[in-house]
C-alpha positions as a Markdown table, in Angstrom:
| # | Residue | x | y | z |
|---|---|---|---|---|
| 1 | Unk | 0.0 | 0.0 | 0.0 |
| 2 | Unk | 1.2 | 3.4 | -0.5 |
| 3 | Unk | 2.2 | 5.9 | 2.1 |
| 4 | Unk | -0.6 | 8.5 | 0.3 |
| 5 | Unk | -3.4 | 5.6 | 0.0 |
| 6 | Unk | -2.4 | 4.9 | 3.7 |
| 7 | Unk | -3.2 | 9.1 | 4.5 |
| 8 | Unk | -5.9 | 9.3 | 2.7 |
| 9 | Unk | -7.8 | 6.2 | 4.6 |
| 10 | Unk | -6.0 | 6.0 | 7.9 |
| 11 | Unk | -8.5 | 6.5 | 10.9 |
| 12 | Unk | -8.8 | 10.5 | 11.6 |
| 13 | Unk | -7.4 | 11.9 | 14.7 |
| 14 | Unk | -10.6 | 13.1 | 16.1 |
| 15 | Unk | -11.5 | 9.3 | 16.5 |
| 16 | Unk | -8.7 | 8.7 | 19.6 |
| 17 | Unk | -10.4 | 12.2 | 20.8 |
| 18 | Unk | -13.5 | 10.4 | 20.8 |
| 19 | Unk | -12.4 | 7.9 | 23.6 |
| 20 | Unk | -10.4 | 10.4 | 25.3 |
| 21 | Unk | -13.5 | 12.3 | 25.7 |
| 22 | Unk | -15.6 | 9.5 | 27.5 |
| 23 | Unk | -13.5 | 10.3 | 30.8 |
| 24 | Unk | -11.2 | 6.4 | 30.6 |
| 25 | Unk | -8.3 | 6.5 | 31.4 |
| 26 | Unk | -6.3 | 5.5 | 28.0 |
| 27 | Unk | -3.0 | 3.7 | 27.6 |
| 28 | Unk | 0.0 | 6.2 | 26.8 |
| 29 | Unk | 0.2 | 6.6 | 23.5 |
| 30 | Unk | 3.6 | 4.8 | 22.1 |
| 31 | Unk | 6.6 | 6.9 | 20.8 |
| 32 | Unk | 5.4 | 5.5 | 17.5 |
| 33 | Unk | 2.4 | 7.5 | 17.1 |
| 34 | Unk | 2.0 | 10.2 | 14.9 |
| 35 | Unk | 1.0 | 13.6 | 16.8 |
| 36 | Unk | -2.6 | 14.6 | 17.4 |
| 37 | Unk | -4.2 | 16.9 | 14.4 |
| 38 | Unk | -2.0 | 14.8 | 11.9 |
| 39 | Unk | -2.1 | 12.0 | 9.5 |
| 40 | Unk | 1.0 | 9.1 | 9.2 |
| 41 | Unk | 3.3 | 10.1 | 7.1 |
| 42 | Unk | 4.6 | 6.5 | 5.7 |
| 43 | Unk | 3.1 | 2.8 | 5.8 |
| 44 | Unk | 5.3 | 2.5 | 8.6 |
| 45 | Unk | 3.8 | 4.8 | 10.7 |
| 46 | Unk | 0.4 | 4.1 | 9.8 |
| 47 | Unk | 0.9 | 0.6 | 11.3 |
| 48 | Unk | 2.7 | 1.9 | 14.7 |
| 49 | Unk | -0.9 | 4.4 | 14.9 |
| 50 | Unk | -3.0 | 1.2 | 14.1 |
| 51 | Unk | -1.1 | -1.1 | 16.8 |
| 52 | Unk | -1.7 | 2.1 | 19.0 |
| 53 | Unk | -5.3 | 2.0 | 18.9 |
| 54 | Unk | -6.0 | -1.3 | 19.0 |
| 55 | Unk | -4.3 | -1.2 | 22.4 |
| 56 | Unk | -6.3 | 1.6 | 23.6 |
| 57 | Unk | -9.5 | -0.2 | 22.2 |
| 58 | Unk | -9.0 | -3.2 | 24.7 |
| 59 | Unk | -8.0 | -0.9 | 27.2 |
| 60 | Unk | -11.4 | 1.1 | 26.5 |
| 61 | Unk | -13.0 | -2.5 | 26.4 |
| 62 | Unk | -12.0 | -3.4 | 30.1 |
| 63 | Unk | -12.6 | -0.4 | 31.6 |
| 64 | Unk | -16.5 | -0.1 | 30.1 |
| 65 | Unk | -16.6 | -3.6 | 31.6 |
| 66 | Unk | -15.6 | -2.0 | 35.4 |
| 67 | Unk | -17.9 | 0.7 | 34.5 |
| 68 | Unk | -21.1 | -2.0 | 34.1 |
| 69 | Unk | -20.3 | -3.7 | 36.8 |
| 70 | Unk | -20.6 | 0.1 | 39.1 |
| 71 | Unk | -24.2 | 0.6 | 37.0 |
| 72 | Unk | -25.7 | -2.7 | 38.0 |
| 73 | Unk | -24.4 | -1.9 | 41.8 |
| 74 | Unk | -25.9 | 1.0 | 41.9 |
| 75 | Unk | -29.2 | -0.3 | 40.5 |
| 76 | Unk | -29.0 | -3.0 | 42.8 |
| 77 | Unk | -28.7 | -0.2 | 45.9 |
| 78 | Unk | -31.4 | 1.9 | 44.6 |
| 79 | Unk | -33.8 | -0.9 | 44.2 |
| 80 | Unk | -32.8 | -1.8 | 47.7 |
| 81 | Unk | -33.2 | 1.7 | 48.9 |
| 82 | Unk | -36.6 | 1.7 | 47.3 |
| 83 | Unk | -38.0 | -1.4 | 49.0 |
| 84 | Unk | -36.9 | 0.5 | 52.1 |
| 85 | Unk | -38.4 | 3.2 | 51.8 |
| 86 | Unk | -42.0 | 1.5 | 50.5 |
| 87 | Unk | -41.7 | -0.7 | 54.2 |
| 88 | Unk | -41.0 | 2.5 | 55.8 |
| 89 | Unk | -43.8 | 4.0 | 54.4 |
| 90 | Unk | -46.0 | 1.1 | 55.3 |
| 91 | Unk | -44.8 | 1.6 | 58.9 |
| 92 | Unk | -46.4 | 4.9 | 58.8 |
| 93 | Unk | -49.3 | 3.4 | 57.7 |
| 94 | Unk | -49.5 | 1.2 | 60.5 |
| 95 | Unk | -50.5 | 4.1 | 62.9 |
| 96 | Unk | -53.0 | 5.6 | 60.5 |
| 97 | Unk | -56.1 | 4.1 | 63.1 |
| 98 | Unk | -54.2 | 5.4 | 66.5 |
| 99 | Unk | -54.5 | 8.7 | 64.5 |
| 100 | Unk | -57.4 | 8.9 | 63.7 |
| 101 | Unk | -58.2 | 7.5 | 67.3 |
| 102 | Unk | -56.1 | 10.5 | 68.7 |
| 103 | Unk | -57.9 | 13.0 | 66.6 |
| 104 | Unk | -61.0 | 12.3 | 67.7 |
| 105 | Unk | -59.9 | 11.9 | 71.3 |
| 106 | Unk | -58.4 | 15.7 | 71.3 |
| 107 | Unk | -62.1 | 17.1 | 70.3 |
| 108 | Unk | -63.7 | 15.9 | 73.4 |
| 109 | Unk | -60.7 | 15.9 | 75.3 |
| 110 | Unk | -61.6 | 19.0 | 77.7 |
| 111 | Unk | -64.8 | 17.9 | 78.1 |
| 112 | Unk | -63.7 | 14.5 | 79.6 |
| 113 | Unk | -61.8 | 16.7 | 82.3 |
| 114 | Unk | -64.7 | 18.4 | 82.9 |
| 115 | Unk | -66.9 | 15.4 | 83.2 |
| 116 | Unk | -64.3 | 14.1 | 85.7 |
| 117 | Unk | -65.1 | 17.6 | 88.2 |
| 118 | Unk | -68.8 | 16.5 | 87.6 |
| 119 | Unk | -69.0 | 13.4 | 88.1 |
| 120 | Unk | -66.7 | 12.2 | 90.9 |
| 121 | Unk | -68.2 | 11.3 | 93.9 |
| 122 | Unk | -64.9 | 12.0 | 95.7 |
| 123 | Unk | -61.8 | 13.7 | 95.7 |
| 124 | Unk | -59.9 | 10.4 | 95.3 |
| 125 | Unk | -62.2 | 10.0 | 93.2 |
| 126 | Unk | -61.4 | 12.5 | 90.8 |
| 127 | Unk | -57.5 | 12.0 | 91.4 |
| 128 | Unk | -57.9 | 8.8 | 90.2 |
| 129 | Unk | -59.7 | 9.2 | 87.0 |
| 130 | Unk | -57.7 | 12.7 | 86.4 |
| 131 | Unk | -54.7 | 10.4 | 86.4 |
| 132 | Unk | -56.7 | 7.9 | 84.1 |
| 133 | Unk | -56.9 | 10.6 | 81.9 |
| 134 | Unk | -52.9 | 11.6 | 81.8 |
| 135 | Unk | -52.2 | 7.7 | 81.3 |
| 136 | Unk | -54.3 | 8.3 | 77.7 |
| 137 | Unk | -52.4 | 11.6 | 77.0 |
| 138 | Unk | -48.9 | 9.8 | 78.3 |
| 139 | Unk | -50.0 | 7.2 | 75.3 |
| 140 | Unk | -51.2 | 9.2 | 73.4 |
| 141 | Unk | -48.0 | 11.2 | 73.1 |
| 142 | Unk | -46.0 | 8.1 | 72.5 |
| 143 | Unk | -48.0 | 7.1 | 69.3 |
| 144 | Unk | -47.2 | 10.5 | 68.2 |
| 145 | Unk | -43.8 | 10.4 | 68.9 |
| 146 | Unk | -43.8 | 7.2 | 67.0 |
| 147 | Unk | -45.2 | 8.5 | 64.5 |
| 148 | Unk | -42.8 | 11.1 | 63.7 |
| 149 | Unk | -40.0 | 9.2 | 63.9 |
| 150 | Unk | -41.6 | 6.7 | 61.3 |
| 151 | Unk | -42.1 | 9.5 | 59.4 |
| 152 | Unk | -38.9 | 10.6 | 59.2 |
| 153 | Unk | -37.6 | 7.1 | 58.3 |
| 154 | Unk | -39.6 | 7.4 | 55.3 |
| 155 | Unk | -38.5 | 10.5 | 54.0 |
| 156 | Unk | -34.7 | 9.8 | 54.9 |
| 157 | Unk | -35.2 | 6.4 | 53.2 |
| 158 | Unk | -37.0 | 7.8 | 50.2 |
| 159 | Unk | -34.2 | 10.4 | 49.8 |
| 160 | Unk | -31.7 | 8.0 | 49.9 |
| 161 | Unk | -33.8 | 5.7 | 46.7 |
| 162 | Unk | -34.1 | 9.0 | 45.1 |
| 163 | Unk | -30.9 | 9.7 | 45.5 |
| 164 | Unk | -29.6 | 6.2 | 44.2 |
| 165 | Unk | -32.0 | 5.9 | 41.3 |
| 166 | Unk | -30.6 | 9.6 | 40.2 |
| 167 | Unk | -26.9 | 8.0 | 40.4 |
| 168 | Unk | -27.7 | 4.8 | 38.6 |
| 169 | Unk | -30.1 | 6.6 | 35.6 |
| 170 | Unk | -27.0 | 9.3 | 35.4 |
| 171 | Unk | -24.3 | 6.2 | 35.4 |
| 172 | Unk | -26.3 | 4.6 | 32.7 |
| 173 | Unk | -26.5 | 7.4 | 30.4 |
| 174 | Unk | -22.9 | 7.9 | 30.3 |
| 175 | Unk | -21.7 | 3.6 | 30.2 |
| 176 | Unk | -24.4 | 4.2 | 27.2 |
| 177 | Unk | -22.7 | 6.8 | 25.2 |
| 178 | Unk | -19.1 | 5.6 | 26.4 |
| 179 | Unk | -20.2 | 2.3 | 24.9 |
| 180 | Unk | -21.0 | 4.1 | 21.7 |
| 181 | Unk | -18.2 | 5.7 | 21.5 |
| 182 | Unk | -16.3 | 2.6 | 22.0 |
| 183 | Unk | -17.9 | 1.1 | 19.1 |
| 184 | Unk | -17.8 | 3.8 | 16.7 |
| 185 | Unk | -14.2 | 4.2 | 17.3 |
| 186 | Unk | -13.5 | 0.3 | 17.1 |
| 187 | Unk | -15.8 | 0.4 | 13.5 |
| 188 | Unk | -13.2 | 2.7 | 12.3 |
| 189 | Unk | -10.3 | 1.5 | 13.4 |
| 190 | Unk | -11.2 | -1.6 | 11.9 |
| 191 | Unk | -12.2 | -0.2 | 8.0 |
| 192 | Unk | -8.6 | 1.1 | 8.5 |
| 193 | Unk | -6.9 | -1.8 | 9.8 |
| 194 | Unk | -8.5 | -3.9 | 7.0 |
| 195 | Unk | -7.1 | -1.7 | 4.5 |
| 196 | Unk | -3.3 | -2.4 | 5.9 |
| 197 | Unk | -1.4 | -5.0 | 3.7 |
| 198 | Unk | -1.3 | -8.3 | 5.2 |
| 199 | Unk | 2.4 | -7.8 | 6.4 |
| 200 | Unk | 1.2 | -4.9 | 8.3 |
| 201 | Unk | -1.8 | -6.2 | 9.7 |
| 202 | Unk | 0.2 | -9.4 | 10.8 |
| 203 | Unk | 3.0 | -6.2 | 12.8 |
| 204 | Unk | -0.2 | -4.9 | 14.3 |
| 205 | Unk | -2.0 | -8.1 | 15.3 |
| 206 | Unk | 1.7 | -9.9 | 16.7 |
| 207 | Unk | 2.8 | -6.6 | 18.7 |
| 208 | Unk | -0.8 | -5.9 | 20.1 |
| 209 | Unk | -2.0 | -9.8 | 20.5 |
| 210 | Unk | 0.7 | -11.8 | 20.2 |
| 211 | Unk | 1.7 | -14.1 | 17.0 |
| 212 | Unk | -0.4 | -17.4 | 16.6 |
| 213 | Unk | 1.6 | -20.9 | 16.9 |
| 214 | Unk | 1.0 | -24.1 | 15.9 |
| 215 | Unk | 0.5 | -26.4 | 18.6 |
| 216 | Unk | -1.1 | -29.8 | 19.5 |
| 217 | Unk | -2.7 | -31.5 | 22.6 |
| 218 | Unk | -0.1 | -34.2 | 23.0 |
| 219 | Unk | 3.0 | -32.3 | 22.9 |
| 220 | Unk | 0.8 | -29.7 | 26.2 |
| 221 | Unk | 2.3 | -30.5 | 29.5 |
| 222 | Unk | 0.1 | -32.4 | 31.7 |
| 223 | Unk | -2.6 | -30.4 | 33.6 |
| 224 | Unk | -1.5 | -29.8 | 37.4 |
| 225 | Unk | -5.1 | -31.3 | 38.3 |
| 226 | Unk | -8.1 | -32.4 | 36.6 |
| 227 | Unk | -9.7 | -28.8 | 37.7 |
| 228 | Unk | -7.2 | -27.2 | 35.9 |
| 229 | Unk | -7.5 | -29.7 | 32.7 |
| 230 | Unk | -11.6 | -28.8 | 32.7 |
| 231 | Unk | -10.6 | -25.2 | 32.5 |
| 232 | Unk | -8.2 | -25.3 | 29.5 |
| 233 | Unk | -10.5 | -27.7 | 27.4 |
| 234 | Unk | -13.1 | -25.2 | 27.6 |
| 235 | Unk | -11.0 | -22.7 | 26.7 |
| 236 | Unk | -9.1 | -24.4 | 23.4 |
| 237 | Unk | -12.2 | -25.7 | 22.5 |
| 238 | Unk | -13.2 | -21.7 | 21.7 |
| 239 | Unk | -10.5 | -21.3 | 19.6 |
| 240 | Unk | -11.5 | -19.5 | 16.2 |
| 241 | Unk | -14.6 | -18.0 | 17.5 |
| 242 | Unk | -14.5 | -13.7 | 17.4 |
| 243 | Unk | -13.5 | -11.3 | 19.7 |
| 244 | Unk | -17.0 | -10.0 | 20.9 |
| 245 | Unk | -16.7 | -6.6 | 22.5 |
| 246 | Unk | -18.4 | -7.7 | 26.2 |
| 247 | Unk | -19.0 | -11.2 | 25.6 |
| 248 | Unk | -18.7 | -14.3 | 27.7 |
| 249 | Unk | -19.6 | -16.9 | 25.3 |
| 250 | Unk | -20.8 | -19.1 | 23.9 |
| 251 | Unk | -20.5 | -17.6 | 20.3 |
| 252 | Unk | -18.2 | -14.9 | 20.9 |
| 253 | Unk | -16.0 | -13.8 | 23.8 |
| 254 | Unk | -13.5 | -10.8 | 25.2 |
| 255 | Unk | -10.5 | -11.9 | 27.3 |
| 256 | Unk | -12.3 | -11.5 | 30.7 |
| 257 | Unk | -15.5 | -13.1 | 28.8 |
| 258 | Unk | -13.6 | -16.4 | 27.9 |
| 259 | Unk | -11.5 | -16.8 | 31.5 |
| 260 | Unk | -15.3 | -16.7 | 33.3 |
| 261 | Unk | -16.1 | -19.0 | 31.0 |
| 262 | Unk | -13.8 | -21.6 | 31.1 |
| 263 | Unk | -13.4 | -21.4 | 34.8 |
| 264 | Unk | -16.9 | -21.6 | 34.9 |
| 265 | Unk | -16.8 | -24.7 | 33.0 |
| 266 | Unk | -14.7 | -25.8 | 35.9 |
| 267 | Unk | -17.2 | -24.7 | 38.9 |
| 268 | Unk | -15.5 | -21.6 | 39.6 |
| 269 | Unk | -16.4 | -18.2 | 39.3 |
| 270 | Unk | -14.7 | -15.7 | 38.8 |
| 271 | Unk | -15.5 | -11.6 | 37.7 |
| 272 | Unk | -15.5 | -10.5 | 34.2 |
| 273 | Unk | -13.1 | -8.0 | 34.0 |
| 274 | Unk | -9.1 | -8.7 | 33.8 |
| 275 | Unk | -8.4 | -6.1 | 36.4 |
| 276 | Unk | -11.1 | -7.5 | 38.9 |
| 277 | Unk | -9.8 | -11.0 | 38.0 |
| 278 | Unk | -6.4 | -9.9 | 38.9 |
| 279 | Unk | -7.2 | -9.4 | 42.5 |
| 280 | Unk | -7.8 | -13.2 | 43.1 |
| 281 | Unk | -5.6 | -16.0 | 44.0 |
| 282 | Unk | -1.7 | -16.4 | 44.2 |
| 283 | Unk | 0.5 | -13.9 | 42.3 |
| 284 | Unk | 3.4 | -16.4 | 40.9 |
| 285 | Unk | 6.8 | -15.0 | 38.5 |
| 286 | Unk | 6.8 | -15.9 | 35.2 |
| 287 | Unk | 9.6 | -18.4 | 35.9 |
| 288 | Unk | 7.6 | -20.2 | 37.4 |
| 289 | Unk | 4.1 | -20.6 | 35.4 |
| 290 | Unk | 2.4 | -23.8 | 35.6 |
| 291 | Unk | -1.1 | -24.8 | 33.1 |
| 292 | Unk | -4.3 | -22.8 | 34.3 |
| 293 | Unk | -2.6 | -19.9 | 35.2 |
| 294 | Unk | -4.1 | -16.2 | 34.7 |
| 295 | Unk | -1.7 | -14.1 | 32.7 |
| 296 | Unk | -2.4 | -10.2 | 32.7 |
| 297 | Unk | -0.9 | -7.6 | 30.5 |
| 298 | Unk | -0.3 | -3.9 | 30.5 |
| 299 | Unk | -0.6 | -1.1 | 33.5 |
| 300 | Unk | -3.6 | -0.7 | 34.3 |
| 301 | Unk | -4.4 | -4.3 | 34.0 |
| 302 | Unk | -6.4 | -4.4 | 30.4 |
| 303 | Unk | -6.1 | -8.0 | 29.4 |
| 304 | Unk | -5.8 | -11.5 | 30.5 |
| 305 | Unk | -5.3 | -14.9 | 29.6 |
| 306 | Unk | -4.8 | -18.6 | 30.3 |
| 307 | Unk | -1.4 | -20.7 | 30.7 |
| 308 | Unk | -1.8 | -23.9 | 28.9 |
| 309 | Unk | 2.3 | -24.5 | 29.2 |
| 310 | Unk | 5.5 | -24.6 | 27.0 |
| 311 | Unk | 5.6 | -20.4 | 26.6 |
| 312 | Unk | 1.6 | -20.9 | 25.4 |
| 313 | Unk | -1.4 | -19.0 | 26.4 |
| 314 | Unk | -4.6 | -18.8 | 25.0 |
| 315 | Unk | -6.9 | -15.6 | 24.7 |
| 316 | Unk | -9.6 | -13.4 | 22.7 |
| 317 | Unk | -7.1 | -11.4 | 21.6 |
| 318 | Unk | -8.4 | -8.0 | 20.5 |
| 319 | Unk | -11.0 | -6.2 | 17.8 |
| 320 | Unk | -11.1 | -8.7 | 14.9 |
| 321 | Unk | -8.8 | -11.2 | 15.5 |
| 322 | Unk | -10.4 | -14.3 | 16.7 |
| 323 | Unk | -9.8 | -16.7 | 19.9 |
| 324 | Unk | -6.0 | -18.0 | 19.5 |
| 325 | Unk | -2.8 | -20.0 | 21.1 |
| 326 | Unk | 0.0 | -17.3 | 20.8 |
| 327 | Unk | 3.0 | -17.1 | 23.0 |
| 328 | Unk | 2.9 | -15.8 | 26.3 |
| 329 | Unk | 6.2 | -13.7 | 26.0 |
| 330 | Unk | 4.4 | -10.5 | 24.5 |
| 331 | Unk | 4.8 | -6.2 | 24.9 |
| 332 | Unk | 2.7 | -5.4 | 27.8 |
| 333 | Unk | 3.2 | -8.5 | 30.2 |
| 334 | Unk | 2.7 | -7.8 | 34.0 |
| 335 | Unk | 2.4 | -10.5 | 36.2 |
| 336 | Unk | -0.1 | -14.0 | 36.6 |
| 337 | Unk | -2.3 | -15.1 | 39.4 |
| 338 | Unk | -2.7 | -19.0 | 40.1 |
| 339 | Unk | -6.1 | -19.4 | 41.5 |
| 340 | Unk | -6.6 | -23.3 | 41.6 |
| 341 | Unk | -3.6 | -24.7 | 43.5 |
């Protein structure tokens, strides 16, 4: 391809500003990359600005996935703040009879202290139903008392699902147009990338992914255990199938959606982001890798995937390019996690 084809379809500056602007928190750009407001000068640099961006994509990717996981909490908390205000609110409507009760009492309240003058044939007489009488205001006050502070559980508690249903509706809206940001940019990184030669392409894919190997299940190491043998089956037998922006499967995965999924195969589950997936188990040097292990890349943590031995890992690897075994020993490598002993 020529360096002026290569200008005149290379992916437009104002498309990296486009995920800049969702407020995530990019990878840096690499020394490569030609600066903001311009176009790549040569083939060369076209394909340093394409491995760029497909970096940043999957970084984008992973941190959209962090930012569903905060949407469905906070919808979780405000439908749990809702149901608590609703029972508070019923609690106030418990006392709805004593009020009524109350009400009426306070109409012919005086006159039942003057009835008590009239009608008492003694003065103990008259102590006793006078203090009759302050007993029923006594509990009467308590009701109302009650009251109030069920009252003001309500409106604390219905604050608090207002409140929470605001932050959840206002979270939404922005994962929503993040999201479409995300794709828009990825549609258009991917008309460009598809217009690379195959050579370049292949620089691309191998510096951002990794470069495929030919490998076969008898010359694999033996699984540590038959927990961790369950997991890698799963996992190879994905191989080929797309990257899926968000996907777990079965059809189509991302690289947190296909480790949930084959360690789900195996009865364990684990979260479906790289950097939450990171958190778990035993942190082990790359010396000392074993089958099954997690393997993470980049800072932050944007993408994971699973040991299966002999320098071999297998992953979705990014925007395009489908499930594959490449070797482990990759730009971006940052530590692995053991999680089943």
């Amino acid at each position: 391809m020529s360096a002026k084809g290569t200008r005149s379809r290379w992916l437009p500056a104002a498309a990296l500003a486009v995920v800049a602007g969702a407020g995530l928190q990019l990878l840096p750009a690499s020394a490569a990359a030609a600066p903001a407001g311009r176009q790549p000068a040569t083939s060369a640099e076209a394909t340093a600005m394409a491995q760029q961006v497909a970096q940043q994509l999957t970084a984008v990717d992973e941190q959209i996935h962090q930012a569903e996981i905060t949407v469905a909490g906070e919808q979780k908390s405000a439908s749990a703040a809702a149901t608590q205000a609703a029972a508070a609110q019923a609690a106030v409507e418990v006392y709805a009879p004593q009020l009524r009760a109350i009400a009426q009492g306070y109409t012919t309240s005086s006159h039942s202290r003057m009835a008590a003058f009239l009608t008492s044939s003694s003065a103990s007489d008259l102590v006793q139903q006078l203090t009759t009488l302050d007993v029923i205001a006594d509990r009467t006050g308590a009701v109302i008392a009650q009251v109030a502070a069920a009252q003001q559980a309500a409106a604390k508690a219905k604050a608090t699902a207002d409140a929470a249903e605001a932050r959840a509706a206002a979270s939404l809206a922005t994962l929503q147009q993040q999201k479409k940001q995300l794709q828009d940019t990825a549609a258009s990184y991917q008309a460009t990338f598809n217009r690379l030669t195959a050579a370049q392409q292949a620089v691309v894919t191998n510096a951002v992914a990794g470069p495929t190997v030919q490998f076969s299940m008898s010359s694999l190491p033996p699984a540590p255990n038959a927990t961790v043998a369950a997991i890698i089956q799963a996992a190879l037998k994905q191989l080929g199938k797309p990257y899926v922006y968000g996907a777990s499967g079965p059809d189509g995965f991302d690289c947190s959606g296909l480790t949930m999924y084959a360690f789900a195969a195996a009865g364990i589950a684990i979260p479906h982001t790289a950097a939450g997936q990171a958190t778990l188990g035993t942190t082990v040097a790359r010396a000392d890798l074993q089958p099954g292990d997690l393997v993470f890349f980049y800072s932050p943590i944007s993408h994971v995937g699973i040991y299966i031995g002999n320098g071999m890992m297998v992953h979705a690897r990014t925007f395009g390019k489908p499930l594959a075994v490449t070797s482990v020993d990759q730009g971006g490598y940052a530590l692995a996690k053991r999680l089943v002993p």
